[in-house]
mmCIF file of the N, C-alpha and C atoms, coordinates in Angstrom:
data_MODEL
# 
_entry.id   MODEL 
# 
loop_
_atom_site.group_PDB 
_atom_site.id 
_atom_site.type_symbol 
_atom_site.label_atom_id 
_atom_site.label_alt_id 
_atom_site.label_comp_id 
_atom_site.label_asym_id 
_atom_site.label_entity_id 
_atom_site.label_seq_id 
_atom_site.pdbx_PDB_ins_code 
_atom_site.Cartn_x 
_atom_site.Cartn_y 
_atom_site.Cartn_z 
_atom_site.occupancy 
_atom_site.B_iso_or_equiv 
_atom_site.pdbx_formal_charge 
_atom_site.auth_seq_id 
_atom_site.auth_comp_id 
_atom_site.auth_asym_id 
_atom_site.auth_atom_id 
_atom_site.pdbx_PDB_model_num 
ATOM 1   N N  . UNK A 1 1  ? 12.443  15.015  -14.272 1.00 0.00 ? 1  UNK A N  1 
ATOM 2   C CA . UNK A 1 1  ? 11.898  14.363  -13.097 1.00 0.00 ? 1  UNK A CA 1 
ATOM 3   C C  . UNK A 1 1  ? 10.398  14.166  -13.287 1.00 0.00 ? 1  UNK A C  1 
ATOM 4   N N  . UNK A 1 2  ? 10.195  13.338  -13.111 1.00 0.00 ? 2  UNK A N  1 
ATOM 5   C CA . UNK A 1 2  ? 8.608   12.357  -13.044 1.00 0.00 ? 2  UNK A CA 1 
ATOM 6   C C  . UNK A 1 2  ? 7.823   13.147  -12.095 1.00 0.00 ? 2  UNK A C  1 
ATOM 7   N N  . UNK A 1 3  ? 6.121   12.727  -11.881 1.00 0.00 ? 3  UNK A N  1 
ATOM 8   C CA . UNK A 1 3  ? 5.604   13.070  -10.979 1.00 0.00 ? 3  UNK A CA 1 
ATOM 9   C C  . UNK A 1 3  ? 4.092   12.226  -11.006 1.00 0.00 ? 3  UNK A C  1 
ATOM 10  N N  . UNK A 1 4  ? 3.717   12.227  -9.785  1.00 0.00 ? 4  UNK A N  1 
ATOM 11  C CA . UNK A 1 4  ? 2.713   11.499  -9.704  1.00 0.00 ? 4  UNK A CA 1 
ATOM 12  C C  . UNK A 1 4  ? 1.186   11.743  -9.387  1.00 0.00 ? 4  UNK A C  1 
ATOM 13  N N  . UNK A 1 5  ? 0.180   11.005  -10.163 1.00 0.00 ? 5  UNK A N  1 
ATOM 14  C CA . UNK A 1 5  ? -1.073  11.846  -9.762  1.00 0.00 ? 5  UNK A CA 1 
ATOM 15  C C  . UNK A 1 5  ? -1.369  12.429  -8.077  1.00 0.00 ? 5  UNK A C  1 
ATOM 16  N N  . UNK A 1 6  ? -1.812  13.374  -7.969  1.00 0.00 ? 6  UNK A N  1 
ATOM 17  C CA . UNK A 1 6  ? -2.323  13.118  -6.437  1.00 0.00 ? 6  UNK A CA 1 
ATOM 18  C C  . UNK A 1 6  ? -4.004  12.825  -6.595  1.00 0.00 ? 6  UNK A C  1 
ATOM 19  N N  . UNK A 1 7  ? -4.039  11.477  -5.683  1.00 0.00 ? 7  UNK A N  1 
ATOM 20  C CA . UNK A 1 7  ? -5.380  10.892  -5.382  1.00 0.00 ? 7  UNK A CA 1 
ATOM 21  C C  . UNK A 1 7  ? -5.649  11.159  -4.141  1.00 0.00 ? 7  UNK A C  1 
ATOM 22  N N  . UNK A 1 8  ? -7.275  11.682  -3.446  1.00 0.00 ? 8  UNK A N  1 
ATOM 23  C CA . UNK A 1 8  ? -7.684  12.062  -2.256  1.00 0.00 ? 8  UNK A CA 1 
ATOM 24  C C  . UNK A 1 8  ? -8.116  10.754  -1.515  1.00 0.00 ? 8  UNK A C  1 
ATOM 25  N N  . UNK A 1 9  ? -7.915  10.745  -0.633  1.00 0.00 ? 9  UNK A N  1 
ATOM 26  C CA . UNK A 1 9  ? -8.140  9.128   0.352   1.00 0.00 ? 9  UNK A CA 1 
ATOM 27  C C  . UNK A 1 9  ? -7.109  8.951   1.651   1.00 0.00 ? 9  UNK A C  1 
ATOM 28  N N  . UNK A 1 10 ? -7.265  8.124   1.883   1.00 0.00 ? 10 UNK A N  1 
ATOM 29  C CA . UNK A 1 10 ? -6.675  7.603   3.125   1.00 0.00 ? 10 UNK A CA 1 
ATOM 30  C C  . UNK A 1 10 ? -5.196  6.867   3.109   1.00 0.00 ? 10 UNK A C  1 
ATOM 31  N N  . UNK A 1 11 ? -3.798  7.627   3.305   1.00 0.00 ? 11 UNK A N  1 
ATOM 32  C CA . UNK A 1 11 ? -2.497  7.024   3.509   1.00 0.00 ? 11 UNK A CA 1 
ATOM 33  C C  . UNK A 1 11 ? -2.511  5.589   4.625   1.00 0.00 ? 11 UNK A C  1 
ATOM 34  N N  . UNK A 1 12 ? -2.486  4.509   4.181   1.00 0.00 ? 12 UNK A N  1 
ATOM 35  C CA . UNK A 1 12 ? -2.721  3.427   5.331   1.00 0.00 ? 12 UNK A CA 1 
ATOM 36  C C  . UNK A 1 12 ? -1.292  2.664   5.252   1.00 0.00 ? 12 UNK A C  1 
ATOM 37  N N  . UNK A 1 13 ? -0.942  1.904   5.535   1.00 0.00 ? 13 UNK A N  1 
ATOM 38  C CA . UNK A 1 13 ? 0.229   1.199   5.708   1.00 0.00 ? 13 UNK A CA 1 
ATOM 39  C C  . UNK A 1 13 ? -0.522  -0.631  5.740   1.00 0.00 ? 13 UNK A C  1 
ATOM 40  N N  . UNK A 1 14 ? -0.007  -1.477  4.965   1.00 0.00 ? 14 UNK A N  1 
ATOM 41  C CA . UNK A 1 14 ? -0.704  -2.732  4.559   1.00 0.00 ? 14 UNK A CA 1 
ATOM 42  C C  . UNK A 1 14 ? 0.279   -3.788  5.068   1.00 0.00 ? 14 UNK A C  1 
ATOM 43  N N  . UNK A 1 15 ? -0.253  -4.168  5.425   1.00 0.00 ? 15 UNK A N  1 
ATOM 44  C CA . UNK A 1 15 ? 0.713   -5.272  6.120   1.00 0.00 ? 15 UNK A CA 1 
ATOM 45  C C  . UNK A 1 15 ? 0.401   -6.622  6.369   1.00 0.00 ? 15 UNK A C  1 
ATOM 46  N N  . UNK A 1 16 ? 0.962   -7.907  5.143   1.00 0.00 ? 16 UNK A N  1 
ATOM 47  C CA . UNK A 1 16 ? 1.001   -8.789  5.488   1.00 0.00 ? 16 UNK A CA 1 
ATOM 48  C C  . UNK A 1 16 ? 1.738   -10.770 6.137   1.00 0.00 ? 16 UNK A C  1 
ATOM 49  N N  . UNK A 1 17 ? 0.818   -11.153 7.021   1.00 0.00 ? 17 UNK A N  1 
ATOM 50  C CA . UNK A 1 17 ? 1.715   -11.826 7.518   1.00 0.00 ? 17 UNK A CA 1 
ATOM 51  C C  . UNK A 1 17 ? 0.752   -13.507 7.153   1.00 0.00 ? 17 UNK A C  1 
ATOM 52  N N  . UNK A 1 18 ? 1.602   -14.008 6.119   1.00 0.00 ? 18 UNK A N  1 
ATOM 53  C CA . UNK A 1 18 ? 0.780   -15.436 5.892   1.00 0.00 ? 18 UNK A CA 1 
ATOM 54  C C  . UNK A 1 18 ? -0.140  -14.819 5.348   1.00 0.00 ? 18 UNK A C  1 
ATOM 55  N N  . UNK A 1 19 ? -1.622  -15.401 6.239   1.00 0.00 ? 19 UNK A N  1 
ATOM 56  C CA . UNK A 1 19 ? -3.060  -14.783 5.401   1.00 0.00 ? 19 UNK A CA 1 
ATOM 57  C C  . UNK A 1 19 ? -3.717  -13.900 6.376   1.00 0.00 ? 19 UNK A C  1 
ATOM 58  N N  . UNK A 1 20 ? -2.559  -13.136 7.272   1.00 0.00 ? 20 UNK A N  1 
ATOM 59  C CA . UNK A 1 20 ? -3.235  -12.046 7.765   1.00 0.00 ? 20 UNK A CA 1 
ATOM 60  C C  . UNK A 1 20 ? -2.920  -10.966 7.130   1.00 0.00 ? 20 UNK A C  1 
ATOM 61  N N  . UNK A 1 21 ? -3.729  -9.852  7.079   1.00 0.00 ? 21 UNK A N  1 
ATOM 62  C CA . UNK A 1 21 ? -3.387  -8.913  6.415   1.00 0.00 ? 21 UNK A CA 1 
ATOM 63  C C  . UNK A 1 21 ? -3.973  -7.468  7.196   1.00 0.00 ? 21 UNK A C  1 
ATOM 64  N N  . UNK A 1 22 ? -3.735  -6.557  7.925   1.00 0.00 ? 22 UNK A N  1 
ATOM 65  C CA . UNK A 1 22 ? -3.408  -5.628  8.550   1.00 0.00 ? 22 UNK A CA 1 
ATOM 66  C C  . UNK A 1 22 ? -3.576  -4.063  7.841   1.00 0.00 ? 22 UNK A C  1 
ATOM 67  N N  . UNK A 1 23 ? -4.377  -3.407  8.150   1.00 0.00 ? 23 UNK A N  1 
ATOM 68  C CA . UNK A 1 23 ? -4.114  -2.097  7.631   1.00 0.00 ? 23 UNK A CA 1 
ATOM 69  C C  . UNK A 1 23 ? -3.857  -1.193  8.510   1.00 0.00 ? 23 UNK A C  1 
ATOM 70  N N  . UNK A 1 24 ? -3.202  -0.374  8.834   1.00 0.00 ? 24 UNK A N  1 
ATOM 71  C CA . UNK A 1 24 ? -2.680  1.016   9.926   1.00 0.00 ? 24 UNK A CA 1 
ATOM 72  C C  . UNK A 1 24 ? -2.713  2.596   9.007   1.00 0.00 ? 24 UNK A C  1 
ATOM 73  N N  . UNK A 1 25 ? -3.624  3.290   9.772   1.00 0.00 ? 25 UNK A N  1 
ATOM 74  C CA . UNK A 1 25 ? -3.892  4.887   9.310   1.00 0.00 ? 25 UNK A CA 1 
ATOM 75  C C  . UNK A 1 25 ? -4.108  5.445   10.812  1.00 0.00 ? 25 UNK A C  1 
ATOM 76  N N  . UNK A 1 26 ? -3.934  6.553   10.534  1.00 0.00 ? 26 UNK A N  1 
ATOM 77  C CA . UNK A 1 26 ? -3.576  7.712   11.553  1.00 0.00 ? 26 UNK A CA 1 
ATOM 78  C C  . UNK A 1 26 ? -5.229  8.263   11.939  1.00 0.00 ? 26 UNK A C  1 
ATOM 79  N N  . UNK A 1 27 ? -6.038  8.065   10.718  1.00 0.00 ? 27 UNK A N  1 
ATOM 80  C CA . UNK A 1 27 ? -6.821  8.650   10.455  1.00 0.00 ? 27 UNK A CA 1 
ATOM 81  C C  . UNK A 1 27 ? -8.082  7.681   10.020  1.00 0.00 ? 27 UNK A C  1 
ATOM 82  N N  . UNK A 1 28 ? -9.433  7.366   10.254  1.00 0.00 ? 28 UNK A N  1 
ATOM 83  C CA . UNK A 1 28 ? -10.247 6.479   9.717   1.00 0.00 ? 28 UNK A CA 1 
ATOM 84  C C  . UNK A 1 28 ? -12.148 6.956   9.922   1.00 0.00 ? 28 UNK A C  1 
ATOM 85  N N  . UNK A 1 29 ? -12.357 7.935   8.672   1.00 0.00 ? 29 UNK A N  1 
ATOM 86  C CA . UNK A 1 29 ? -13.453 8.298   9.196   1.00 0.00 ? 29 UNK A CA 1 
ATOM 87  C C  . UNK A 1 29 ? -14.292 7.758   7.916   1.00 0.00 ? 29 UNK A C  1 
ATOM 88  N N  . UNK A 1 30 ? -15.787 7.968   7.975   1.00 0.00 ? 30 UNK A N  1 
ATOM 89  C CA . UNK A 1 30 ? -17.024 7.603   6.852   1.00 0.00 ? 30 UNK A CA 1 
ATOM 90  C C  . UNK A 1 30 ? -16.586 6.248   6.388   1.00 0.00 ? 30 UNK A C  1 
ATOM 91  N N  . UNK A 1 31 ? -16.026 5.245   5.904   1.00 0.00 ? 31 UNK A N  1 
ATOM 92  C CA . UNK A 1 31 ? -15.502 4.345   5.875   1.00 0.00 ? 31 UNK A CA 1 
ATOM 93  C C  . UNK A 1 31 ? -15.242 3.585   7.535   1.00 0.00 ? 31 UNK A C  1 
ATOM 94  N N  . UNK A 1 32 ? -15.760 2.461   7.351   1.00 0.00 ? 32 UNK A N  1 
ATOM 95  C CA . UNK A 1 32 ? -15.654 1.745   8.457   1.00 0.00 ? 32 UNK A CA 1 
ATOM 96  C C  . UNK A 1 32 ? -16.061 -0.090  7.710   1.00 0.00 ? 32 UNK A C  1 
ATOM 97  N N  . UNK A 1 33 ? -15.891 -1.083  8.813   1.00 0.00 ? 33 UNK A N  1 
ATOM 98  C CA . UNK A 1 33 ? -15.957 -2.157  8.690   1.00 0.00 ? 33 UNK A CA 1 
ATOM 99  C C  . UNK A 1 33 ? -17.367 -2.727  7.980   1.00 0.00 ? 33 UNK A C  1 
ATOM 100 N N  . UNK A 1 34 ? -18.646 -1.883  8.408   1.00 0.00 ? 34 UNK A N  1 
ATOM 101 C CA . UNK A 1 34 ? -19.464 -1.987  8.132   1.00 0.00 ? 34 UNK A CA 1 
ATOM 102 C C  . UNK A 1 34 ? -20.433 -1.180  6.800   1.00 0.00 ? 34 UNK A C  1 
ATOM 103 N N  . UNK A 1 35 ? -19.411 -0.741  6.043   1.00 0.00 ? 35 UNK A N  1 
ATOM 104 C CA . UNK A 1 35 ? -20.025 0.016   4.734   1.00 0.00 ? 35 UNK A CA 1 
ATOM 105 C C  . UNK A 1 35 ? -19.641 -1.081  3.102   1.00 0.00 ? 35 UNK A C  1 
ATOM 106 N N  . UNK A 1 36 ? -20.729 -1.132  3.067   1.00 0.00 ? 36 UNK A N  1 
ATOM 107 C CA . UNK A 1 36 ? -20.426 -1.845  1.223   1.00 0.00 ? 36 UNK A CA 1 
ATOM 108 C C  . UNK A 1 36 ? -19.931 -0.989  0.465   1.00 0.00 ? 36 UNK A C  1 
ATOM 109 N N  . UNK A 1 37 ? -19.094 -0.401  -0.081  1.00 0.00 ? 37 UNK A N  1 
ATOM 110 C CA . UNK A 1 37 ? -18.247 0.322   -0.535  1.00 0.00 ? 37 UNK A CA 1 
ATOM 111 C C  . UNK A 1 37 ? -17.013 -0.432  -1.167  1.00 0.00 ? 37 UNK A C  1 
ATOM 112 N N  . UNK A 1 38 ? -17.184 -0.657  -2.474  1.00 0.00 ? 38 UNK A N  1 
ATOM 113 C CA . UNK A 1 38 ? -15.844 -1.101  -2.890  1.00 0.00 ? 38 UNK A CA 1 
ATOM 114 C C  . UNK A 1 38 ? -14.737 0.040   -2.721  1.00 0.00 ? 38 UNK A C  1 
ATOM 115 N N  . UNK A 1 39 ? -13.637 -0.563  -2.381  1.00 0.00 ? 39 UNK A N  1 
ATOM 116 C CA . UNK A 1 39 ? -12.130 0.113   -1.874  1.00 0.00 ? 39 UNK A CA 1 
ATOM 117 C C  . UNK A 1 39 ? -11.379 -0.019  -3.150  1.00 0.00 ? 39 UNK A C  1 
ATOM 118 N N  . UNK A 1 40 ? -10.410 0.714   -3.332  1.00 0.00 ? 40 UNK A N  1 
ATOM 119 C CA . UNK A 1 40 ? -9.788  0.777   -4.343  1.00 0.00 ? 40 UNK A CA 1 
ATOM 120 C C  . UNK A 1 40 ? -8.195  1.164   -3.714  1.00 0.00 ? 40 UNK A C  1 
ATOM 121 N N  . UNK A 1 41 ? -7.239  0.544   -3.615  1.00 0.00 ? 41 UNK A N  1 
ATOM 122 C CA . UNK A 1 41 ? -5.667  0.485   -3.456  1.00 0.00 ? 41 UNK A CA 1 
ATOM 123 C C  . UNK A 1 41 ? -5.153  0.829   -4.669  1.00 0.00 ? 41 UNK A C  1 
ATOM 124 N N  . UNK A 1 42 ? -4.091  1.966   -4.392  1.00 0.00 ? 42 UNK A N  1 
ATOM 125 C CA . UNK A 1 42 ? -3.109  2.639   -4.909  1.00 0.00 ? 42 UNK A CA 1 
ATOM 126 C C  . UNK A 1 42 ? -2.083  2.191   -4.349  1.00 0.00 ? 42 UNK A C  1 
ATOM 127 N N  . UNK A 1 43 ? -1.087  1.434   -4.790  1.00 0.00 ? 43 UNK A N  1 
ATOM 128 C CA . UNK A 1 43 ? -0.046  1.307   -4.170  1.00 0.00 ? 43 UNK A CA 1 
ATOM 129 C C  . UNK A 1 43 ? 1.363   1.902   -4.479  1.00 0.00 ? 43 UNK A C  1 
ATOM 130 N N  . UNK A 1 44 ? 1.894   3.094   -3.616  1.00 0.00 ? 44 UNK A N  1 
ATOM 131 C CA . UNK A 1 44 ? 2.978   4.061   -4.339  1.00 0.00 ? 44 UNK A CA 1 
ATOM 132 C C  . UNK A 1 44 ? 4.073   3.250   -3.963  1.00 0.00 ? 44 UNK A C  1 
ATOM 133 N N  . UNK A 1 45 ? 4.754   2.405   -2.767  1.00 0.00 ? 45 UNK A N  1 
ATOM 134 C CA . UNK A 1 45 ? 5.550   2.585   -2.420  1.00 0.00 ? 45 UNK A CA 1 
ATOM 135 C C  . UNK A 1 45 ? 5.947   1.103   -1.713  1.00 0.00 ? 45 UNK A C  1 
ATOM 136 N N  . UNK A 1 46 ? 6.433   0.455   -1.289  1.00 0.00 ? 46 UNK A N  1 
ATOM 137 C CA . UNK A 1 46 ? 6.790   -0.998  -0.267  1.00 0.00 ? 46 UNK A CA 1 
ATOM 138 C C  . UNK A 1 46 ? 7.908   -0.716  0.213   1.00 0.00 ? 46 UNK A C  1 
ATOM 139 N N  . UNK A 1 47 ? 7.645   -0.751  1.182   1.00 0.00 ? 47 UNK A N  1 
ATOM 140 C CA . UNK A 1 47 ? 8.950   -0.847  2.401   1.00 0.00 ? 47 UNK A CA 1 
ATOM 141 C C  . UNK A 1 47 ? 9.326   -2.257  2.911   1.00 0.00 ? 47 UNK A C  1 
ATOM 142 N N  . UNK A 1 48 ? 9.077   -2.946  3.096   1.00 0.00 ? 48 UNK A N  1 
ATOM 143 C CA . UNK A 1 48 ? 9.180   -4.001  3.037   1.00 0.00 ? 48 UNK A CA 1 
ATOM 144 C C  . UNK A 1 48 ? 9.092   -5.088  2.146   1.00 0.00 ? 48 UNK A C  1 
ATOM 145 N N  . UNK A 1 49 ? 9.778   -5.921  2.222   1.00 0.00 ? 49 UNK A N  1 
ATOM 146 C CA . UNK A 1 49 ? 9.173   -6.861  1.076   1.00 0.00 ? 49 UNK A CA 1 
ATOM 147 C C  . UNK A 1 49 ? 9.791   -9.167  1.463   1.00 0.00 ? 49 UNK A C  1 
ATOM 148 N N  . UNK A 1 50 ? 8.819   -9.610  1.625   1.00 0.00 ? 50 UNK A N  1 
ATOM 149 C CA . UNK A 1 50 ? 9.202   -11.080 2.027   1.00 0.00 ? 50 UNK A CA 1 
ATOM 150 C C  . UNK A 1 50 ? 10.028  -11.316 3.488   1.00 0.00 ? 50 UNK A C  1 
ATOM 151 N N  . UNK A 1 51 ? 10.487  -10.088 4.188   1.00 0.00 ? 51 UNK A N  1 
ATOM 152 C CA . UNK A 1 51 ? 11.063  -9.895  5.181   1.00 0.00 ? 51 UNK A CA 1 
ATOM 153 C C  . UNK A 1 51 ? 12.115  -9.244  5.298   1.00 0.00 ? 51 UNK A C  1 
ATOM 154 N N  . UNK A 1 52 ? 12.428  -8.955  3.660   1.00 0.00 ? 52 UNK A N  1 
ATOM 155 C CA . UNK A 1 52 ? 13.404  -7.763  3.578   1.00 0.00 ? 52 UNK A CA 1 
ATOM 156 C C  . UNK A 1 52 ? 13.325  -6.279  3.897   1.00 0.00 ? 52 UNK A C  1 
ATOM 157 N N  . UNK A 1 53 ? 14.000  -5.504  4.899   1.00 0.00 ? 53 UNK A N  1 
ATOM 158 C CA . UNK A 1 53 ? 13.503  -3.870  5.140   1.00 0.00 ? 53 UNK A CA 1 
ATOM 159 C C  . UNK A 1 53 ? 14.248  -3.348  3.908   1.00 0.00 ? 53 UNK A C  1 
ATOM 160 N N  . UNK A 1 54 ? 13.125  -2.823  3.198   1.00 0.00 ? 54 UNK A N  1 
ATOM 161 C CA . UNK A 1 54 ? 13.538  -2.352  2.023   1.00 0.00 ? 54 UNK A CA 1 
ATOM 162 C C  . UNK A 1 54 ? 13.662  -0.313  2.202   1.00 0.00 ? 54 UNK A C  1 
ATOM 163 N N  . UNK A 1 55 ? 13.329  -0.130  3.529   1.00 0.00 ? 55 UNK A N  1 
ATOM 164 C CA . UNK A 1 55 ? 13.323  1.707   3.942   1.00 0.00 ? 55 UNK A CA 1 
ATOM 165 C C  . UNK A 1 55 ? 14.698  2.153   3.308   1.00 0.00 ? 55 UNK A C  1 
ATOM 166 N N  . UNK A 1 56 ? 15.902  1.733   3.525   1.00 0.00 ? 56 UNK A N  1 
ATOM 167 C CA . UNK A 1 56 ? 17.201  2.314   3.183   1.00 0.00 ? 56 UNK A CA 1 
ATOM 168 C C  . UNK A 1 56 ? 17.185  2.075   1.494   1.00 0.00 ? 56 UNK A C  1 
ATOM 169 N N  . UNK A 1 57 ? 17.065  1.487   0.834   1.00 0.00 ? 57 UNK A N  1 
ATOM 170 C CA . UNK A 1 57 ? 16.542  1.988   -0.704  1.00 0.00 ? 57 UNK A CA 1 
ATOM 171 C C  . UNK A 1 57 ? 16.057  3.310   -0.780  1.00 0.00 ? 57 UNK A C  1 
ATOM 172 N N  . UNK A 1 58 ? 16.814  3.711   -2.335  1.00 0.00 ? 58 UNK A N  1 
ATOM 173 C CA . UNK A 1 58 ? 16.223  4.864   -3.011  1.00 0.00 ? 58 UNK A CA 1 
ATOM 174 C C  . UNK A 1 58 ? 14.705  4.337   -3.572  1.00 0.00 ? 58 UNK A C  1 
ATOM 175 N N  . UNK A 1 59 ? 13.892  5.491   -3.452  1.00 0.00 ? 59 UNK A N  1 
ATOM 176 C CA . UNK A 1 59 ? 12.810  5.124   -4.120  1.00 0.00 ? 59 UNK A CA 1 
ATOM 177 C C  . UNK A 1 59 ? 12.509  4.601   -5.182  1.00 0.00 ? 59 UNK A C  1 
ATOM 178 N N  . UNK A 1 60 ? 13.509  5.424   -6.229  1.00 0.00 ? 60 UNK A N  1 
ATOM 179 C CA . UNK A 1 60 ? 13.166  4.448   -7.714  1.00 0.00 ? 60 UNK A CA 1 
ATOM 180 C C  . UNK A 1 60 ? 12.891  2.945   -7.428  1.00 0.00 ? 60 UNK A C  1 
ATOM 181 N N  . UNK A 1 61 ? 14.101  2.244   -6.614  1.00 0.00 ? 61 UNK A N  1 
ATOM 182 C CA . UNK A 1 61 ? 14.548  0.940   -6.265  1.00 0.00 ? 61 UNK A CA 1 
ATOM 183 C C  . UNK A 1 61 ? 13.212  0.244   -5.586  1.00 0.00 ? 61 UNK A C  1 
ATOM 184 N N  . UNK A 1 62 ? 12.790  1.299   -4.773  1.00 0.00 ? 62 UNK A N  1 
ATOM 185 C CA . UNK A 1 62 ? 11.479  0.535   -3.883  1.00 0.00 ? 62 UNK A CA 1 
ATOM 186 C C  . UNK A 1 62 ? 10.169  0.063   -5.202  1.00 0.00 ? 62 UNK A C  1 
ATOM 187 N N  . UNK A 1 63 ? 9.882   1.275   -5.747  1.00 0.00 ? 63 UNK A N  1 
ATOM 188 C CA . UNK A 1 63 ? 9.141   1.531   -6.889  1.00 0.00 ? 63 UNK A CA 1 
ATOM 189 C C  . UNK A 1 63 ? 9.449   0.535   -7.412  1.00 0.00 ? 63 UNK A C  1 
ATOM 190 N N  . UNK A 1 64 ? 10.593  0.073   -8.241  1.00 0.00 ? 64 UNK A N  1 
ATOM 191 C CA . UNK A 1 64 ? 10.668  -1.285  -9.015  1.00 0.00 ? 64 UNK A CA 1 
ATOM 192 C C  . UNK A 1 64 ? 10.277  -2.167  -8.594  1.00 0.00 ? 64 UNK A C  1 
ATOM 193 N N  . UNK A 1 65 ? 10.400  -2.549  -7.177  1.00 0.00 ? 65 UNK A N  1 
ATOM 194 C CA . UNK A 1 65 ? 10.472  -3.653  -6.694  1.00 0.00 ? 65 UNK A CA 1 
ATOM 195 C C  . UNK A 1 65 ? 8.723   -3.975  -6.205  1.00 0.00 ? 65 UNK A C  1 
ATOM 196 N N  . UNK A 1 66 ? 7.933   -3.135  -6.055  1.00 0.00 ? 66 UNK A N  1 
ATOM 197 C CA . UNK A 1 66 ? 6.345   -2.965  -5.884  1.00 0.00 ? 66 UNK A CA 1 
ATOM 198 C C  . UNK A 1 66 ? 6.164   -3.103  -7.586  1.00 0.00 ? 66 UNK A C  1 
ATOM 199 N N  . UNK A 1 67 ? 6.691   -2.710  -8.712  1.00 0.00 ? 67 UNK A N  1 
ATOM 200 C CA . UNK A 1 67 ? 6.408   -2.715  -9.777  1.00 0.00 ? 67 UNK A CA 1 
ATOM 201 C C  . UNK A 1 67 ? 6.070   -4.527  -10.298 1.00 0.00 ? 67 UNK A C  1 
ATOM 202 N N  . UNK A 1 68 ? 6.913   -5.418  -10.000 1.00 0.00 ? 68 UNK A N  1 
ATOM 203 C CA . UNK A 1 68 ? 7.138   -6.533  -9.651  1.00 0.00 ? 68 UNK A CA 1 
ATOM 204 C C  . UNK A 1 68 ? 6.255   -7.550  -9.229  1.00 0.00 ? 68 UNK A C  1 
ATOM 205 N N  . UNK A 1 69 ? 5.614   -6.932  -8.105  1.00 0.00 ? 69 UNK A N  1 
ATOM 206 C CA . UNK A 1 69 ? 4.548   -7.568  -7.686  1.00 0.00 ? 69 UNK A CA 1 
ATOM 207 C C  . UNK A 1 69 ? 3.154   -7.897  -8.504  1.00 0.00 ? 69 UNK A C  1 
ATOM 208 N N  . UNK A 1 70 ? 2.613   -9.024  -8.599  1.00 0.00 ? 70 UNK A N  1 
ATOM 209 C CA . UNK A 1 70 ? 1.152   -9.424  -9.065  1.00 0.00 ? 70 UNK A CA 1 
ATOM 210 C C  . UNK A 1 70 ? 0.228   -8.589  -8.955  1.00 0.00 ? 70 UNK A C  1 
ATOM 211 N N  . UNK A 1 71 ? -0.476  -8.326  -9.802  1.00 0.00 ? 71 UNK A N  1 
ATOM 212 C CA . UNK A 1 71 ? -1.565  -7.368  -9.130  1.00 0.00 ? 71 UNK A CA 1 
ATOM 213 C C  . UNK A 1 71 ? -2.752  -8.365  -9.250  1.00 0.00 ? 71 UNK A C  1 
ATOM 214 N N  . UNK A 1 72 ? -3.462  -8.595  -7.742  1.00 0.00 ? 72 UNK A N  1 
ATOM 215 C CA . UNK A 1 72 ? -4.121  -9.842  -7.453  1.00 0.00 ? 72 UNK A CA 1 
ATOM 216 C C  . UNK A 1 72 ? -5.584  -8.892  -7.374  1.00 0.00 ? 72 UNK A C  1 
ATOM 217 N N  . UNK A 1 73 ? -6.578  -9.632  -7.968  1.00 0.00 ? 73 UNK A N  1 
ATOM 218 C CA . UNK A 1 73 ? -8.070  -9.212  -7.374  1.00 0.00 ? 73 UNK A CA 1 
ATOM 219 C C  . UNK A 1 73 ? -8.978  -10.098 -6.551  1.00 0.00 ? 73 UNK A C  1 
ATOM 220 N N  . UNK A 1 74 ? -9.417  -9.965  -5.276  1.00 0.00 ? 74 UNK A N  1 
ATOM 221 C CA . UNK A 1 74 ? -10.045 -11.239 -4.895  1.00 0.00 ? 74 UNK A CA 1 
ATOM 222 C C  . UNK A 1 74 ? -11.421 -11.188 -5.312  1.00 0.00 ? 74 UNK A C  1 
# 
């Protein structure tokens, strides 16, 4: 069985619709709208995907399917 680094930061949930794009955390401190701070995304996991609920997938399955995806820089 595999395992994965643990990185310290903020669990957020990303969410997009068209060219909106949405972030949700429980939690949001020192970091705010107004800090120049490049961000850096880890992405472990997609639950969703094009409008498919991908939650009832085994993880491996989710994992592939985020594996898949472009990795875009703007």
């Amino acid at each position: 069985m595999g395992h994965e680094i643990k990185h310290d930061g903020y669990r957020v949930i990303v969410q997009r619709e068209g060219k909106t794009v949405r972030l949700f955390t429980r939690k949001w401190s020192e970091l705010d709208g107004s800090t120049n701070t490049e961000v850096q995304l880890y992405a472990f996991d997609v639950l969703a995907l094009e409008g498919e609920d991908l939650r009832k997938l085994p993880l491996h399955l989710r994992k592939n399917n985020l594996s898949r995806l472009p990795a875009r820089r703007a």
